[in-house]
DOMAR-7585 format. One record per atom (N, C-alpha, C): residue in one letter; x, y, z. Coordinates in Angstrom, 1 decimal. Example, Ala and Ser with C-alpha at 12.3 -4.5 7.8 and 13.67 -1.06 7.14 Angstrom:
2
<site "A"; <13.2; -5.7; 7.8>>
<site "A"; <12.3; -4.5; 7.8>>
<site "A"; <13.2; -3.3; 7.8>>
<site "S"; <12.8; -2.2; 7.1>>
<site "S"; <13.7; -1.1; 7.1>>
<site "S"; <12.9; 0.0; 7.9>>
//
This chain:
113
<site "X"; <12.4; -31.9; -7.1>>
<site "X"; <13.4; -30.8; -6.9>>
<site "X"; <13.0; -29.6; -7.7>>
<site "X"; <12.6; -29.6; -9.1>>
<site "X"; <12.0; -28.7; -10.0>>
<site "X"; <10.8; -27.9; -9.3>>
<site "X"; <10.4; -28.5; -8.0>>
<site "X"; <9.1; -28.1; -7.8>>
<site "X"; <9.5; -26.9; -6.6>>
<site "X"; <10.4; -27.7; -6.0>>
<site "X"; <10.9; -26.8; -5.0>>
<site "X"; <11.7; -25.3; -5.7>>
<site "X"; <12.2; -25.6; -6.5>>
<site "X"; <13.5; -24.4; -6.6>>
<site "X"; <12.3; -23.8; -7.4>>
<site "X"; <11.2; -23.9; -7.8>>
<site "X"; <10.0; -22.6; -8.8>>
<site "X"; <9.5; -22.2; -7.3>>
<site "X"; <9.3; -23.1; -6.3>>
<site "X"; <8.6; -22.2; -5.2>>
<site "X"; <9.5; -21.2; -4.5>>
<site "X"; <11.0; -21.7; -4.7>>
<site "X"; <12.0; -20.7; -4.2>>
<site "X"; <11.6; -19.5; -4.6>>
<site "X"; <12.1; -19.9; -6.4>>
<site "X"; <12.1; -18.4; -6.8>>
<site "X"; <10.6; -17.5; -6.7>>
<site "X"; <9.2; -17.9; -6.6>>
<site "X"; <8.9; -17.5; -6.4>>
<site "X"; <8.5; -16.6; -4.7>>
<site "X"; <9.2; -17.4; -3.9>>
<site "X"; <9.1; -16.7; -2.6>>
<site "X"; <10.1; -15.6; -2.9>>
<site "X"; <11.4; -15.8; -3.3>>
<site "X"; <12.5; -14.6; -3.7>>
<site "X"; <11.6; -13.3; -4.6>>
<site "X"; <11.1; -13.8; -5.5>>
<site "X"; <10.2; -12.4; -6.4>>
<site "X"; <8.8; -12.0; -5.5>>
<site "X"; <8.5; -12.8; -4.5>>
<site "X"; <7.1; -12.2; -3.5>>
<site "X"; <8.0; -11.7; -2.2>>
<site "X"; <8.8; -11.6; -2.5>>
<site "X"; <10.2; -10.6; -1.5>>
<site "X"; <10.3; -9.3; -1.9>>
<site "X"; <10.8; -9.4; -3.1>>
<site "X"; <11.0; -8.4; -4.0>>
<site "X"; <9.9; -7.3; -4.1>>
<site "X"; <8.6; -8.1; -4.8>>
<site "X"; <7.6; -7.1; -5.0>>
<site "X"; <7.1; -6.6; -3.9>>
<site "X"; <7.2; -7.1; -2.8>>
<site "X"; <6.9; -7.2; -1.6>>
<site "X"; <7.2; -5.5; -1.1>>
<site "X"; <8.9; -5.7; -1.2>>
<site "X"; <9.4; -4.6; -1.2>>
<site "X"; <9.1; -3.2; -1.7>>
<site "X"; <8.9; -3.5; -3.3>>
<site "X"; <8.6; -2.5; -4.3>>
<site "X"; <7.3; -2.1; -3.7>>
<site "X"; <6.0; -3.0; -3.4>>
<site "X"; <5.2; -2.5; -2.8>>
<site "X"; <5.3; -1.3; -1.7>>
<site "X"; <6.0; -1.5; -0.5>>
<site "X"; <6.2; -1.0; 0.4>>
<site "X"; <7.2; 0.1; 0.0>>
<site "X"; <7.7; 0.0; -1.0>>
<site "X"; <8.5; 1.6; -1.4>>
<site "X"; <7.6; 2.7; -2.2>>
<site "X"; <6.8; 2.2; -2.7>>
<site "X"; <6.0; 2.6; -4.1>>
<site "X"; <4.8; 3.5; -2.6>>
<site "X"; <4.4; 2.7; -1.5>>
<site "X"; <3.2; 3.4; -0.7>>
<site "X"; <4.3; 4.4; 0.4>>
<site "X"; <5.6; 4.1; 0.5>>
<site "X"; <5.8; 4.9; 1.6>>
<site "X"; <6.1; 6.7; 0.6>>
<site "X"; <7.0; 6.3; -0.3>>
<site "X"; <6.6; 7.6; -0.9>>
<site "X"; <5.6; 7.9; -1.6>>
<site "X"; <4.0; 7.6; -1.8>>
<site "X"; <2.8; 8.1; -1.7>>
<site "X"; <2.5; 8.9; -0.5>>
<site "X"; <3.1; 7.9; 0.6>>
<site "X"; <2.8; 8.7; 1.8>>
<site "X"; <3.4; 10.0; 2.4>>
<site "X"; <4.7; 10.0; 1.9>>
<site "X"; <5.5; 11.0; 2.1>>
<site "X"; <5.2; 12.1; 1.1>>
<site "X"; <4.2; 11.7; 0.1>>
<site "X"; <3.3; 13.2; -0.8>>
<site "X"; <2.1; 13.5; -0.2>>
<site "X"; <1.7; 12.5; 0.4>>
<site "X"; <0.6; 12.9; 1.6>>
<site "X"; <1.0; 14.0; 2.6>>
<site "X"; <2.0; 13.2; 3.3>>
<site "X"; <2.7; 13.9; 4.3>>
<site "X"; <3.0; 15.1; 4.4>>
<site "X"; <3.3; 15.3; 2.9>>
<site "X"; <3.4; 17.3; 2.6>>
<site "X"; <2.7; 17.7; 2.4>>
<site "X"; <1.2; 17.6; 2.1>>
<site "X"; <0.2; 18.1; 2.0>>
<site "X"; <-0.7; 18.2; 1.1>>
<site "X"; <-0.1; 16.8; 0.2>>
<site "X"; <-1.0; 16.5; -1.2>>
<site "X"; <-2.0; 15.4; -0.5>>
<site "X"; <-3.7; 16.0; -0.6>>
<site "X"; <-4.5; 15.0; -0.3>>
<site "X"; <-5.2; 14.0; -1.1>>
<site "X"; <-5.9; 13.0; -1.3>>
<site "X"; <-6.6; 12.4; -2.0>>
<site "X"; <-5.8; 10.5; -2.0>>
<site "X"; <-4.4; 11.2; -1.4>>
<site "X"; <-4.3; 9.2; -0.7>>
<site "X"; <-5.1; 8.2; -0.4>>
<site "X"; <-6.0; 9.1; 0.7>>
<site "X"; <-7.0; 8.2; 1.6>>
<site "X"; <-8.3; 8.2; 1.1>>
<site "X"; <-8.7; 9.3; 0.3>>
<site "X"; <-9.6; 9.4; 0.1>>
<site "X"; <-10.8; 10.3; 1.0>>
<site "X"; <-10.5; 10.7; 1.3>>
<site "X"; <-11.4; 10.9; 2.7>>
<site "X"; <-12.4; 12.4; 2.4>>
<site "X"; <-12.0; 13.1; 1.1>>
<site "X"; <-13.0; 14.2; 0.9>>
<site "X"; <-13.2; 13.5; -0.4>>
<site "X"; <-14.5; 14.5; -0.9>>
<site "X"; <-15.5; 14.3; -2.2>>
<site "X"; <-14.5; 15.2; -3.1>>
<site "X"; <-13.0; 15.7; -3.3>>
<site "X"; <-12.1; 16.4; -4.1>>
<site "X"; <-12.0; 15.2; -5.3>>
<site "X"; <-12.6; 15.6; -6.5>>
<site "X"; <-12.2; 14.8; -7.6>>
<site "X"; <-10.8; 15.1; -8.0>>
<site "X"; <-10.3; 16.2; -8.3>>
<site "X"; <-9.2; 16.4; -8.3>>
<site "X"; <-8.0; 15.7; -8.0>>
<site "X"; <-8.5; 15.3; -6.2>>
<site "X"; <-7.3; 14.6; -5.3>>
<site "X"; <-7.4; 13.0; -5.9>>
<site "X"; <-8.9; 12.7; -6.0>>
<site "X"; <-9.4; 11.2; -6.6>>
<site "X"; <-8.4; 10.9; -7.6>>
<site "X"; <-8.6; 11.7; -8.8>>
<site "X"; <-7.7; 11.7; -9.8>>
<site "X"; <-6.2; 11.3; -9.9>>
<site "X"; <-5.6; 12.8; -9.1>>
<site "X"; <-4.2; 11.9; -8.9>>
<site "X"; <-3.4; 11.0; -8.2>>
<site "X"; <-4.8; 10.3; -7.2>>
<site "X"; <-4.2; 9.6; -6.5>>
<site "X"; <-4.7; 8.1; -7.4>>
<site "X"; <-5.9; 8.0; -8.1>>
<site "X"; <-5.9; 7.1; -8.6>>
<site "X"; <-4.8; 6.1; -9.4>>
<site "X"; <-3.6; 6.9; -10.1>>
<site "X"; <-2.6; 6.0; -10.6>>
<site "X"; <-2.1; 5.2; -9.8>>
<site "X"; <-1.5; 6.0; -8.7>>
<site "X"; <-1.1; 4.9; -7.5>>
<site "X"; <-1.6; 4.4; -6.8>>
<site "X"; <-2.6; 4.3; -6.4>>
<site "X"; <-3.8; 3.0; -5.8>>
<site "X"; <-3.8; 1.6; -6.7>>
<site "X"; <-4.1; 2.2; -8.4>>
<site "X"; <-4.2; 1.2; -8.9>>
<site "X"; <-2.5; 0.7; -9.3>>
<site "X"; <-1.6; 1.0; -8.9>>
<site "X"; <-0.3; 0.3; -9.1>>
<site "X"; <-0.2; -0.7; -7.9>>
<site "X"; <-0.7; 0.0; -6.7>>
<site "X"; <-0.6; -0.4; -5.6>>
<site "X"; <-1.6; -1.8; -5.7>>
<site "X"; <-2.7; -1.6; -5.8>>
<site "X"; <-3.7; -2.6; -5.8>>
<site "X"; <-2.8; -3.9; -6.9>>
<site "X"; <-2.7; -3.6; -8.1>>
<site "X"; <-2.2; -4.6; -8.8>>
<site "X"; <-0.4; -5.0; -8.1>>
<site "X"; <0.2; -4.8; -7.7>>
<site "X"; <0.9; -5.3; -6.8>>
<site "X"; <0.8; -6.5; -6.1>>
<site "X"; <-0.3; -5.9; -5.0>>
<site "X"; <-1.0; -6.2; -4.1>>
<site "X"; <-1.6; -8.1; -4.4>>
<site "X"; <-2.7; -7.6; -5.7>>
<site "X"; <-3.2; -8.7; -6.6>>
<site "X"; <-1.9; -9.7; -6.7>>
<site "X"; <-1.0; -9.4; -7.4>>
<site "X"; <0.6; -10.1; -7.6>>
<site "X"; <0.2; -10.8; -6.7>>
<site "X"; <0.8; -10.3; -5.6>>
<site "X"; <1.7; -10.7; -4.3>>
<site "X"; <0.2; -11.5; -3.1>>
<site "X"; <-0.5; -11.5; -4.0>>
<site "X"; <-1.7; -12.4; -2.8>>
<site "X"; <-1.7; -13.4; -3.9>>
<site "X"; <-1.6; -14.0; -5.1>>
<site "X"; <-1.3; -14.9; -5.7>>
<site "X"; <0.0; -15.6; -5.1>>
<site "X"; <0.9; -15.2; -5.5>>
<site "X"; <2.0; -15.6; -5.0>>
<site "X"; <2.2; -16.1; -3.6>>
<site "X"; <1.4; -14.9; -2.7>>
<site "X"; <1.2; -15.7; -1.3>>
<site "X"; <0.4; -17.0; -1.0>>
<site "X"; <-0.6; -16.8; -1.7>>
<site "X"; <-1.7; -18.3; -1.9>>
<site "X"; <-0.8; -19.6; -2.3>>
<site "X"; <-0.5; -19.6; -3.7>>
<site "X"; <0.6; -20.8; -3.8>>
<site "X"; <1.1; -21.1; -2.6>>
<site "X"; <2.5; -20.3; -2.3>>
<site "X"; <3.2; -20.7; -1.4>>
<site "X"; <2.8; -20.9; 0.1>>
<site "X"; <1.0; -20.8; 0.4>>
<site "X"; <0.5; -21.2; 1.7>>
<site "X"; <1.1; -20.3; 2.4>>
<site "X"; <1.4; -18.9; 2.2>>
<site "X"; <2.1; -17.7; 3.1>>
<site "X"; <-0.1; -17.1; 3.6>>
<site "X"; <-0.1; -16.0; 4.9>>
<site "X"; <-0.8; -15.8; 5.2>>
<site "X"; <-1.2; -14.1; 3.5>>
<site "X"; <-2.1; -13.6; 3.8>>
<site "X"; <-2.7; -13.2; 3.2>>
<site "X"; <-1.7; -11.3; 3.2>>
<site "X"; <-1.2; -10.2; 2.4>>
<site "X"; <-0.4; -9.3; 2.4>>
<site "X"; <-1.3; -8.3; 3.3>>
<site "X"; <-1.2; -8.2; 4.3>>
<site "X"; <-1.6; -7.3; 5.5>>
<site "X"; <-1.4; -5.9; 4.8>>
<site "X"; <-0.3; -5.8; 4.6>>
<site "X"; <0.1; -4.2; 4.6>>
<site "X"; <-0.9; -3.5; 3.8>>
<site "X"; <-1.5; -4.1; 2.5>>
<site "X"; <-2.4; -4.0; 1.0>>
<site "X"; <-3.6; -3.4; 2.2>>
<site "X"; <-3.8; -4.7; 2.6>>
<site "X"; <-5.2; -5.2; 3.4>>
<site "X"; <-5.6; -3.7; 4.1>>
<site "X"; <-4.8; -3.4; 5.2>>
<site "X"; <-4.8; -2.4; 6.1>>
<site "X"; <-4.7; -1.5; 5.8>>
<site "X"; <-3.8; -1.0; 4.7>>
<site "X"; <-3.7; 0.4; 3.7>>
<site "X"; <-5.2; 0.5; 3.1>>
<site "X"; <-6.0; 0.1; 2.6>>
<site "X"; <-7.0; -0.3; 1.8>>
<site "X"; <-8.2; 0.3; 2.8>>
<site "X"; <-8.2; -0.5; 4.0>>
<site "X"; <-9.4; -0.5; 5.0>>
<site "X"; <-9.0; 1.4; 5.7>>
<site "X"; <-7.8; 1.8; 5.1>>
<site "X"; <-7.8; 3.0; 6.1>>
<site "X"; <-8.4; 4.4; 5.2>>
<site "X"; <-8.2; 3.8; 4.1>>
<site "X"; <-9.4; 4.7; 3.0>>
<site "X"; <-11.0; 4.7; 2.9>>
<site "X"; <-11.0; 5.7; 2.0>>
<site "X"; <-12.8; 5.9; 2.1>>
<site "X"; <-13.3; 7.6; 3.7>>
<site "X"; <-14.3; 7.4; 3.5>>
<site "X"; <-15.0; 9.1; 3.6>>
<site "X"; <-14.1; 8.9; 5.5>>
<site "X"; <-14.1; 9.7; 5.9>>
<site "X"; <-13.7; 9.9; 7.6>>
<site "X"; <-14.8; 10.9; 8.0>>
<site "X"; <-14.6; 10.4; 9.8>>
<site "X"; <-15.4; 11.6; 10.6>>
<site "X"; <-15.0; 12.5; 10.4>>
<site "X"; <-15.7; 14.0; 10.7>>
<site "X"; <-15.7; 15.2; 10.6>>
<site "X"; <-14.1; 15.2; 11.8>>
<site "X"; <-14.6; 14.6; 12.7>>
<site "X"; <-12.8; 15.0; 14.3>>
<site "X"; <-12.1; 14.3; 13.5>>
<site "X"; <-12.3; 13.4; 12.3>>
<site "X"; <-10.7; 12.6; 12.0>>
<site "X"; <-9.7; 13.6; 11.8>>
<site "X"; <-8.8; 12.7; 12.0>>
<site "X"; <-6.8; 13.5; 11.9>>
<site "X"; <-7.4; 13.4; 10.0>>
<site "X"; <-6.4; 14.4; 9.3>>
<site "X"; <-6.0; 14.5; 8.0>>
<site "X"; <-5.6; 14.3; 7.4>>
<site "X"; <-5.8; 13.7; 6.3>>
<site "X"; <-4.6; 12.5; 5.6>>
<site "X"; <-3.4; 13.4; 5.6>>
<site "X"; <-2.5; 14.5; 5.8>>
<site "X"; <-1.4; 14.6; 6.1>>
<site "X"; <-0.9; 14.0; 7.5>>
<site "X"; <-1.8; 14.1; 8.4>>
<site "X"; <-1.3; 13.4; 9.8>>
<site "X"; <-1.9; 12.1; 9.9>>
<site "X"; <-2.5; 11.6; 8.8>>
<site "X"; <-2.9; 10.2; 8.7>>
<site "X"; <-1.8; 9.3; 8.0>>
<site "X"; <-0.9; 10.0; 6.7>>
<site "X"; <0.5; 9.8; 6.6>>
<site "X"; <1.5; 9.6; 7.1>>
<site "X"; <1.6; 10.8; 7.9>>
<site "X"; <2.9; 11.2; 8.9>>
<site "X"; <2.7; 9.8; 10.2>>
<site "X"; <1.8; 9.4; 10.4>>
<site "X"; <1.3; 8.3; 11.2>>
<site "X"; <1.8; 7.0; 10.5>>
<site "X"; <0.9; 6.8; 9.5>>
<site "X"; <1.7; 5.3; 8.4>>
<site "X"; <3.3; 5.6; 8.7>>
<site "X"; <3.6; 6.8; 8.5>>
<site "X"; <5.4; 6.2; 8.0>>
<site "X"; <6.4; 6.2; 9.4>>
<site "X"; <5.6; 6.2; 10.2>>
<site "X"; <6.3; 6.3; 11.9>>
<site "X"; <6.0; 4.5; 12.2>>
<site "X"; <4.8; 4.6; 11.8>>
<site "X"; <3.8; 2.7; 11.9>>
<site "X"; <5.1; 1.7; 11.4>>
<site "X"; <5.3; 2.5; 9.7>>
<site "X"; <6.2; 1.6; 8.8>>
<site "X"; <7.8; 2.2; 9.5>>
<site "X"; <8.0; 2.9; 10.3>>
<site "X"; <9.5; 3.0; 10.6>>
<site "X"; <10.4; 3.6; 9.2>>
<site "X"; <9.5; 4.4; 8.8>>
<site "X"; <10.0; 5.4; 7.7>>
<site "X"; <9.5; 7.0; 7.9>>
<site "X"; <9.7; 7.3; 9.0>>
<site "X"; <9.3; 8.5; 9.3>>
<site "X"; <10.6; 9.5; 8.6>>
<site "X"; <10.4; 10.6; 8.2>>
<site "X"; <11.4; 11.1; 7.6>>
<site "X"; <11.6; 12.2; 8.9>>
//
């Protein structure tokens, strides 16, 4: 029974962070959205590298959290991390711009402002 009620609580806190994840990137996105770039990564701007680094790496260690927690409890792998992650790095010259590459995520996540 001890075994069960530690896997509870841990599904309850991979809820939680779960959350805080998904609050922590939609307003990243929503500083994208207005026109701060360097989210996605997508130009050679050190500048944008810079300030976007703090929140990648909050994000990423989250992320780390919460795929632990997923593994124990045999839950599938945190998609949202996964696909936020894969949508970064250099773009084509016709790609949309991480402001409309934002404005996109938060309509995706049903947080469009």
């Amino acid at each position: 029974m001890a075994r069960a009620d530690r896997l509870e609580r841990m599904d309850l806190r991979r809820a939680e962070l779960e959350e805080e994840y998904r609050a922590a990137l939609i307003a990243a996105l929503r500083d994208t959205a207005a026109g701060r770039w360097g989210l996605f990564d997508h130009q050679k701007d050190k500048a944008g590298k810079a300030r976007a680094a703090p929140v990648i790496a909050a994000l990423s260690d989250l992320a780390e959290e919460i795929g632990a927690m997923r593994d124990t409890l045999g839950l599938e792998p945190f998609a949202l991390h996964d696909d936020f992650m894969a949508a970064r790095g250099p773009a084509a010259a016709d790609a949309v711009g991480e402001p409309r590459q934002a404005k996109a995520w938060l309509e995706k996540m049903g947080a469009a402002a």
